[in-house]
Each structure stands twice: as C-alpha cells, then as structure tokens.
C-alpha positions in Angstrom: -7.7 -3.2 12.0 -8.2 -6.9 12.6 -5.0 -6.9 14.8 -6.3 -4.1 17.0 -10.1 -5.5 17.2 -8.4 -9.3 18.2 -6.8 -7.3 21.5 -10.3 -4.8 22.0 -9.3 -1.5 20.7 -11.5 0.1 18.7 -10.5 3.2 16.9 -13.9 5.0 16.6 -12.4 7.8 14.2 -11.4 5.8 11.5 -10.9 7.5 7.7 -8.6 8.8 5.1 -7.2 11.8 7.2 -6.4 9.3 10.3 -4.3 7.2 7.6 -1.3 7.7 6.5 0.6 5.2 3.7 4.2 5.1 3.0 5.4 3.7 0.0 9.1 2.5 -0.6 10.7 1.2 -3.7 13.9 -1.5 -3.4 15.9 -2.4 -6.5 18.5 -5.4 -6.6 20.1 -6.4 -9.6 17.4 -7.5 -11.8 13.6 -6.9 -10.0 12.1 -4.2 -8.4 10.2 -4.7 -5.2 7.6 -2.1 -3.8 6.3 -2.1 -0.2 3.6 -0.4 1.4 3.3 0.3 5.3 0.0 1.8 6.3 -0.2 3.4 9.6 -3.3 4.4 11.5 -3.1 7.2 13.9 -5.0 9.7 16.0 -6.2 7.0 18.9 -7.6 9.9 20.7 -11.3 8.5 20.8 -10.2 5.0 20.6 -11.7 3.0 23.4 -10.0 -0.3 24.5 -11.8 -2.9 26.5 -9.3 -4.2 29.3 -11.8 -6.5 30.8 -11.7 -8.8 27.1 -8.2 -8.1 27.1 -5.7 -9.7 29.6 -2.6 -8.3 28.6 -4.7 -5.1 28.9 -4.1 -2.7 31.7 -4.7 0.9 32.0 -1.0 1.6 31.7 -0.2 -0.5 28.8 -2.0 2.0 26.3 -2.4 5.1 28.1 
C-alpha cells in the first residue's frame, strides 16, 4: 500500500476479499525457508492522481 500511495493510486476497496496471499515453502539441505507474496486486486474503483504523479498518464494504468 505504501508503494501505490508514494505514485497516487488509491485503492478505495480495500479488504480481505480484494486480497489474496500466496504462501510457498523452499527446503535446501538443512533449513527451511517460507515466503509470503500478497497481492492486492480488484483496482476497479481505484483512483490515481496523474497530476502528483509524473510518470502518470492516462495510458500507463488504464
């Protein structure tokens, strides 16, 4: 969230059902590593503010 709010998108629909978490497990030899990768999704009433954003154009996101 912090990443989309430092280039001006703002979800505006954010909870558990617009989350969705993946969680993999890696083994080597002798540890056992776990990684989580949380995706948000269902921009459809997110609003982004191109005029804060230069890298920001209507076509970039839409």
């Amino acid at each position: 969230m912090c990443y989309l709010h430092e280039i001006h998108i703002l979800h505006q629909d954010l909870r558990l059902k617009n989350i969705l978490l993946n969680i993999t497990k890696e083994e080597t030899m002798n540890e056992t590593t776990k990684y989580v990768v949380l995706k948000l999704i269902d921009f459809e009433v997110s609003k982004v503010d191109i005029r804060s954003n230069p890298k920001a154009t209507k076509n970039d996101y839409f």
